[in-house]
LOSE-599101 format. One record per residue (C-alpha): residue number from 1; x, y, z. Coordinates in Angstrom, 3 decimals. Example, Ala and Ser with C-alpha at 12.3 -4.5 7.8 and 13.67 -1.06 7.14 Angstrom:
// LOSE-599101
[node 1, [12.300, -4.500, 7.800]],
[node 2, [13.670, -1.060, 7.140]],
This chain:
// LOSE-599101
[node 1, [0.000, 0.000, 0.000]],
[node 2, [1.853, 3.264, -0.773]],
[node 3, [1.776, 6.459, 1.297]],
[node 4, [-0.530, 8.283, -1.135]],
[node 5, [-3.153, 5.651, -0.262]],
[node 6, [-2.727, 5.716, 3.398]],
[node 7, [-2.866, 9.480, 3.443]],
[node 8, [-6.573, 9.317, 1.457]],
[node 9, [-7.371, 6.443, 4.283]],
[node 10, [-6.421, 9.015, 7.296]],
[node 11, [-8.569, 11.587, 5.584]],
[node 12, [-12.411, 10.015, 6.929]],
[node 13, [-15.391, 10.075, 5.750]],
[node 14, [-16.916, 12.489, 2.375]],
[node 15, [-19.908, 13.575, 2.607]],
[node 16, [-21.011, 10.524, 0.426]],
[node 17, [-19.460, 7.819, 2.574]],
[node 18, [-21.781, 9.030, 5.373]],
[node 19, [-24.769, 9.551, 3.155]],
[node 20, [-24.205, 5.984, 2.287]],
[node 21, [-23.770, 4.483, 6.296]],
[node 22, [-27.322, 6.820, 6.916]],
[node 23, [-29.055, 4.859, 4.160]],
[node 24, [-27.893, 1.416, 5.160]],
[node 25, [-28.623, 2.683, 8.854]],
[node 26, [-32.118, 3.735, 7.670]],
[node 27, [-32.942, 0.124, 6.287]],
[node 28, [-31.870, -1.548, 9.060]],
[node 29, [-34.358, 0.936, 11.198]],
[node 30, [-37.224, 0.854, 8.798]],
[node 31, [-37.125, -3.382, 8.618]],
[node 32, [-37.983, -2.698, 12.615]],
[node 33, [-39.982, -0.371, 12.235]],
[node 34, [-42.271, -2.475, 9.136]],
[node 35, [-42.120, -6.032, 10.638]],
[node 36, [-41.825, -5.457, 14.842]],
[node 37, [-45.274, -7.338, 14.395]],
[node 38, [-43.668, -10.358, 13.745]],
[node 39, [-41.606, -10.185, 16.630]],
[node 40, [-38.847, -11.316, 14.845]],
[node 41, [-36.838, -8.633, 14.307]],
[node 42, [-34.674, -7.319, 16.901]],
[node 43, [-34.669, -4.500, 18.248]],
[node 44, [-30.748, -3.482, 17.871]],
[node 45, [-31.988, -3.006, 14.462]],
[node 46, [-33.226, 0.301, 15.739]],
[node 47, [-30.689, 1.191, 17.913]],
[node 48, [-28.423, 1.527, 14.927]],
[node 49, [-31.536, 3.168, 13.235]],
[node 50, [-31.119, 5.996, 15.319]],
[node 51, [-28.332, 7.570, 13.866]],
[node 52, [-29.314, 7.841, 10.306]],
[node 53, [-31.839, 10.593, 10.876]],
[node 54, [-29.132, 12.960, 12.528]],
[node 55, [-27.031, 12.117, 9.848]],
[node 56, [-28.948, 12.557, 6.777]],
[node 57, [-29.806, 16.026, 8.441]],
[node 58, [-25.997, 16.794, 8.757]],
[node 59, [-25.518, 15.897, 4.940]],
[node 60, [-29.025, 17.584, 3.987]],
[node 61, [-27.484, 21.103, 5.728]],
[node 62, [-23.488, 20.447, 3.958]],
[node 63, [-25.605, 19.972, 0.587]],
[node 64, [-27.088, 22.792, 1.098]],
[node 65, [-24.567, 24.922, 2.194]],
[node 66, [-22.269, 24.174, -0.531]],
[node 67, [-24.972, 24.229, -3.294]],
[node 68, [-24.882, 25.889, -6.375]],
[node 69, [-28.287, 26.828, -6.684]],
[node 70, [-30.754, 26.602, -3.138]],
[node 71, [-33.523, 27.712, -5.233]],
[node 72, [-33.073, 24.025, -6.854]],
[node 73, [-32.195, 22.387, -3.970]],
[node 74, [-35.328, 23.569, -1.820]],
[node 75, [-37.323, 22.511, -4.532]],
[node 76, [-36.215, 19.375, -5.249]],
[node 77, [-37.101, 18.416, -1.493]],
[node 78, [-40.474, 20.299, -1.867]],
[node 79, [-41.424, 18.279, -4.876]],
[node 80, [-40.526, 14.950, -2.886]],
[node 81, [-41.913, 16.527, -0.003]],
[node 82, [-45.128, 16.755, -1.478]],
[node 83, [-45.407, 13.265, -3.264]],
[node 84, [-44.961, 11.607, -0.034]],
[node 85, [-47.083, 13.943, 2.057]],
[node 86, [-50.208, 12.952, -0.575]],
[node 87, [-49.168, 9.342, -0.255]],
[node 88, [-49.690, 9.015, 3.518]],
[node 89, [-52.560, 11.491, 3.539]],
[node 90, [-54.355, 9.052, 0.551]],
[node 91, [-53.320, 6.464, 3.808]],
[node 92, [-54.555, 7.919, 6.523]],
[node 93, [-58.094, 8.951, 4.429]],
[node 94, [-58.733, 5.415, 3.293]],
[node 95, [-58.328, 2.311, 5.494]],
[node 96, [-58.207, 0.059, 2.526]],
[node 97, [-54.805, 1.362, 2.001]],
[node 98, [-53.501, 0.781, 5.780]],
[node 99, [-52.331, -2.707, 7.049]],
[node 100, [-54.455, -4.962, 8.267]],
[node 101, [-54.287, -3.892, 11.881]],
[node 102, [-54.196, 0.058, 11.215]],
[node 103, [-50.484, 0.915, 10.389]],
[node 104, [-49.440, 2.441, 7.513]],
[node 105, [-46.982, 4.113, 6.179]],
[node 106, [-46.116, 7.468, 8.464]],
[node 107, [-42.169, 8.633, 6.791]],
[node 108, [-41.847, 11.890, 5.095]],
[node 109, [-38.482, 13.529, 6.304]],
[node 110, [-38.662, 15.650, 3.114]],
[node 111, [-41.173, 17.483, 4.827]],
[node 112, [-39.309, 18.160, 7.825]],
[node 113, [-35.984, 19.470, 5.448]],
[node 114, [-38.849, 21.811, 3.776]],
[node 115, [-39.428, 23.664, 6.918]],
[node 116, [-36.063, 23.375, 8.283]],
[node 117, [-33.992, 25.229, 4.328]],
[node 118, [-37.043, 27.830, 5.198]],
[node 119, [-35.597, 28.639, 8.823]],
[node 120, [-31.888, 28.265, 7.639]],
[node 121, [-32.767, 30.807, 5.099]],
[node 122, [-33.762, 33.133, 7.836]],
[node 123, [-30.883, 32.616, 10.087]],
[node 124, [-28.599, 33.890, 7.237]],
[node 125, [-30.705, 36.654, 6.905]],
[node 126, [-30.334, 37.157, 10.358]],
[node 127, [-26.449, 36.823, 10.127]],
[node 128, [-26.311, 39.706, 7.508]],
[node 129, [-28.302, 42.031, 9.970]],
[node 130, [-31.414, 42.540, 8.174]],
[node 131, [-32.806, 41.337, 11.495]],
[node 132, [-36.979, 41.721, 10.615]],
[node 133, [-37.118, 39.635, 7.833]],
[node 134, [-35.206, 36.816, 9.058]],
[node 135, [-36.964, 36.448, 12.478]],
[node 136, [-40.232, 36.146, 10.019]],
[node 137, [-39.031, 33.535, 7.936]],
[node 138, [-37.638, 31.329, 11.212]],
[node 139, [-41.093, 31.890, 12.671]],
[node 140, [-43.178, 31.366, 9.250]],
[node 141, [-43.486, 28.287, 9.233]],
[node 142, [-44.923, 28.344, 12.934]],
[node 143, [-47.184, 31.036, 12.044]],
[node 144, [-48.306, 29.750, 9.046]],
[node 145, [-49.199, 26.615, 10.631]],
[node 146, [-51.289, 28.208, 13.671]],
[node 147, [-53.690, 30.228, 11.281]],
[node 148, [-54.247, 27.419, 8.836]],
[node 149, [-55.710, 25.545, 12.051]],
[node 150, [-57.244, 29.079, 13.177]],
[node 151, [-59.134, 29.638, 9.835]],
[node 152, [-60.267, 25.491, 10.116]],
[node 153, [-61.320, 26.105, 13.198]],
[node 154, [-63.086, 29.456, 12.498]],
[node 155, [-64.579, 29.361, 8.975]],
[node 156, [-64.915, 25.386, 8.116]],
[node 157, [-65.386, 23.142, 11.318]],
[node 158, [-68.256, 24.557, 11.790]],
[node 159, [-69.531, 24.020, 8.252]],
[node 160, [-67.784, 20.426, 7.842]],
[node 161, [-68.343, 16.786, 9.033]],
[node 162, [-65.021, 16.605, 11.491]],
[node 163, [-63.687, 13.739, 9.239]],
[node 164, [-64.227, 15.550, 5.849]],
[node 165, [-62.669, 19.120, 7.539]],
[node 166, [-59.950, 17.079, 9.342]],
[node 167, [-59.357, 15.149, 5.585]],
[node 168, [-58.854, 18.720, 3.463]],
[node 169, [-56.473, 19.751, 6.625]],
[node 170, [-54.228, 16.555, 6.222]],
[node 171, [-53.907, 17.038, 2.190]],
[node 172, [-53.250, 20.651, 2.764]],
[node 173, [-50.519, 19.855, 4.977]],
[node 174, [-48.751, 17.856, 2.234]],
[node 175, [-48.399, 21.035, 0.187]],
[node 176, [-47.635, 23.475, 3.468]],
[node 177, [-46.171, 21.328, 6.268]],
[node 178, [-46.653, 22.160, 9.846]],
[node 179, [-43.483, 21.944, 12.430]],
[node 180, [-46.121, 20.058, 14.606]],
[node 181, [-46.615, 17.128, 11.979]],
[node 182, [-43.841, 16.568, 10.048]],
[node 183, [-41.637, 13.264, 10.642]],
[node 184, [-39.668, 13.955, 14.218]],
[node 185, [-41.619, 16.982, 14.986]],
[node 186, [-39.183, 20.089, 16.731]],
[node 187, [-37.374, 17.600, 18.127]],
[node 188, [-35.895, 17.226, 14.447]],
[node 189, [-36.202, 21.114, 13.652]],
[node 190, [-34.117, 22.194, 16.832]],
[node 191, [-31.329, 19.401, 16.042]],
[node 192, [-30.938, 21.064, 12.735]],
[node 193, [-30.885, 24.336, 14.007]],
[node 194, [-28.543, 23.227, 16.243]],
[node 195, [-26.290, 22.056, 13.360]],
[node 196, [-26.604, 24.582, 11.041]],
[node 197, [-25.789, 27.343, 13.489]],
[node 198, [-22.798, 26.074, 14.582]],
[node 199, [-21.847, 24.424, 11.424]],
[node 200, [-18.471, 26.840, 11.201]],
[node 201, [-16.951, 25.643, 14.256]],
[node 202, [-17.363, 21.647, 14.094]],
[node 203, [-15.898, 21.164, 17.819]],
[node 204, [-18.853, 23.352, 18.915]],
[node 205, [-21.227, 21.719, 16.462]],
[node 206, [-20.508, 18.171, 17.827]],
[node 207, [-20.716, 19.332, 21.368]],
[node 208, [-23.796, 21.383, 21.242]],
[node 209, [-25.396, 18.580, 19.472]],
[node 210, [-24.233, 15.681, 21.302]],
[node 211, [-25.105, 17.642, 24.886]],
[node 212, [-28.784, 18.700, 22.828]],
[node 213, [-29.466, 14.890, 22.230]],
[node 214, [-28.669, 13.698, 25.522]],
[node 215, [-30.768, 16.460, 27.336]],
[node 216, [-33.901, 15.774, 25.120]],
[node 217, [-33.973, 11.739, 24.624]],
[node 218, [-32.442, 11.071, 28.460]],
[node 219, [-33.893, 14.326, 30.223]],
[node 220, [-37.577, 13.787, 29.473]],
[node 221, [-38.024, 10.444, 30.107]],
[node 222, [-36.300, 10.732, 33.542]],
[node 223, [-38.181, 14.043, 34.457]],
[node 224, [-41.984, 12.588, 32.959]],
[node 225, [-41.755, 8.857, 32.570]],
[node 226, [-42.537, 6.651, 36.157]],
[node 227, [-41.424, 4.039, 36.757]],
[node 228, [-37.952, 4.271, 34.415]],
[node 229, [-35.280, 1.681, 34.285]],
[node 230, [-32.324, 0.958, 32.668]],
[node 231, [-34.128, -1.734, 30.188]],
[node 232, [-36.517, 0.534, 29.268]],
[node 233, [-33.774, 3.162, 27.894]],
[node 234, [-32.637, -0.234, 25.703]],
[node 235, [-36.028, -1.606, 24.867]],
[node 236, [-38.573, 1.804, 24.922]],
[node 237, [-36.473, 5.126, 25.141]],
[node 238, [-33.717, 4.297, 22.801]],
[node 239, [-33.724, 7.494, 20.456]],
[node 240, [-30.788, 8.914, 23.092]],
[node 241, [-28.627, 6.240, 21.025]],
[node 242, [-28.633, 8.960, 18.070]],
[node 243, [-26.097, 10.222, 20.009]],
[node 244, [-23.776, 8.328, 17.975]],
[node 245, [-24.375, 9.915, 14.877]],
[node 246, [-21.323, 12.370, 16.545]],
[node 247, [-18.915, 9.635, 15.765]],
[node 248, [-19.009, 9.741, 12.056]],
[node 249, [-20.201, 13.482, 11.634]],
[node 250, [-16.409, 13.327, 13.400]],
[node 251, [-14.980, 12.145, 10.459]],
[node 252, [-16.718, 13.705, 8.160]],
[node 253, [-13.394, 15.446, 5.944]],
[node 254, [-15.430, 18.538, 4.858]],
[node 255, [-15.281, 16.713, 1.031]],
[node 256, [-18.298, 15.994, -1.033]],
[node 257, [-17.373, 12.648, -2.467]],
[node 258, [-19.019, 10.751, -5.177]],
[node 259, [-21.637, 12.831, -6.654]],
[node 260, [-24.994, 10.808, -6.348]],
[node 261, [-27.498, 13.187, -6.120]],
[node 262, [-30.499, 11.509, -6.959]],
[node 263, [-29.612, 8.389, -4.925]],
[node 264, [-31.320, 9.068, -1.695]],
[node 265, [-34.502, 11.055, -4.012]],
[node 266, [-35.266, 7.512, -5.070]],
[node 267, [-34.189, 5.395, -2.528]],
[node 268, [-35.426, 6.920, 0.161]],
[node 269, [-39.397, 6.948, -1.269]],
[node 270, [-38.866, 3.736, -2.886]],
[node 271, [-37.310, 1.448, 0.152]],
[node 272, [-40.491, 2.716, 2.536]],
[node 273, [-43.388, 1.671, -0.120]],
[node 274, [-41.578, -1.361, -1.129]],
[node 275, [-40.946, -2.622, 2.666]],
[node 276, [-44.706, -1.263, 3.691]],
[node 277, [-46.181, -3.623, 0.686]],
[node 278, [-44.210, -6.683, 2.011]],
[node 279, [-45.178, -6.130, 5.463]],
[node 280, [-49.221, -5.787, 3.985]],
[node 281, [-48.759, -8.854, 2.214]],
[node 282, [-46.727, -11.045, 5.149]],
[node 283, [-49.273, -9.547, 7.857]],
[node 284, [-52.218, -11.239, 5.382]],
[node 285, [-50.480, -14.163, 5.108]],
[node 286, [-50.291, -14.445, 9.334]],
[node 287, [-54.174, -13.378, 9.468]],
């Protein structure tokens, strides 16, 4: 092995070689999460799981820092965003699309990077001084949210069966996603604040995340949760185990790698339908 070679090996991971770990993270988590009914898959499945959210969000901010065009880039995820987002509405609307015993399909992360490229937009509004109209665009999509459910509330509840009003408010979410309902909720949206804040100084990154993590997935179920164990934190509580997403966002060399854009676009989409269909069809085949 020559010392060119060994100098590329002490370099870590590109931005690629972690996108890659995420996805094969992400299976492993989603094969959990689709066939737990069988209770045959374990559950170390989604202990490893738990890193490749954190870590698609730490590519998803790189890619779009270092993007040539965020216009594209925003709408790319909104387009994807919005696919999915009609997909599990048409789920949640009709039960003859939902497993036998009520589950369906519930992933849209796309959703989630919508909301969080609008607040990064404001925070670099923000960081050139033009204070007013970046503290709106952080908050928009909090406001936004609030009066859609205000003008339900006001002008069509009351004119609406509460299935057929609460239908129109799930499709109109796929097109205008709310903080509250998108896949991992703030808990998501503050962990990419987090990262894309500090993304300049990755010691400070790392550490604000890692000590963000632990206070969220430990704190609250020590402060709310009666009677907690150790187990449980293994077998219940196990999101703190994202935590370990710091290990490889360590690594990361600050390089792009292998440009494979539209990898995760399709995979992503096309891994959750396919696995949700097999689990529909194995759960018939039990039942």
């Amino acid at each position: 092995m020559t010392l060119e070679s060994n100098k590329k090996e002490l370099k870590g991971l590109t931005g690629f070689d972690i996108k890659m770990l995420a996805l094969i993270f992400m299976l492993l988590d989603h094969i959990h999460y689709f066939f737990e009914f069988t209770g045959k898959i374990p559950v170390a499945f989604s202990w490893i799981g738990r890193m490749a959210g954190d870590l698609f969000l730490f590519t998803m901010i790189e890619g779009y820092t270092h993007t040539s065009s965020k216009k594209k880039y925003f709408l790319r995820i909104y387009i994807m965003s919005v696919f999915m987002g009609i997909i599990k509405s048409l789920m949640t609307i009709f039960p003859a699309l939902q497993r036998g015993d009520g589950f369906y399909a519930e992933n849209g992360i796309f959703s989630t990077f919508v909301i969080l490229i609008i607040i990064f937009k404001g925070i670099d509004y923000i960081r050139e001084k033009k204070i007013f109209k970046g503290v709106g665009l952080v908050l928009s999509p909090f406001i936004v949210s609030y009066a859609i459910v205000f003008i339900f509330q006001l002008l069509i509840f009351p004119n609406l069966p509460m299935d057929t009003a609460g239908h129109i408010y799930m499709i109109l979410s796929s097109f205008i996603p709310s903080p509250f309902m998108v896949e991992g909720g703030i808990y998501i949206i503050l962990t990419g604040i987090i990262l894309y804040i500090f993304r300049e100084n990755r010691k400070l990154q790392l550490i604000s995340y890692g000590i963000f993590i632990l206070a969220w997935m430990i704190g609250i179920p020590l402060a709310y949760i009666r009677p907690i164990s150790l187990k449980l934190m293994f077998t219940d509580y196990y999101e703190w185990m994202a935590v370990f997403a710091v290990i490889f966002m360590f690594m990361y060399n600050g390089e792009k790698g292998k440009s494979m854009k539209k990898l995760f676009y399709i995979f992503y989409p096309a891994h959750i339908y396919i696995l949700y269909g097999l689990s529909i069809l194995l759960y018939n085949l039990k039942h």
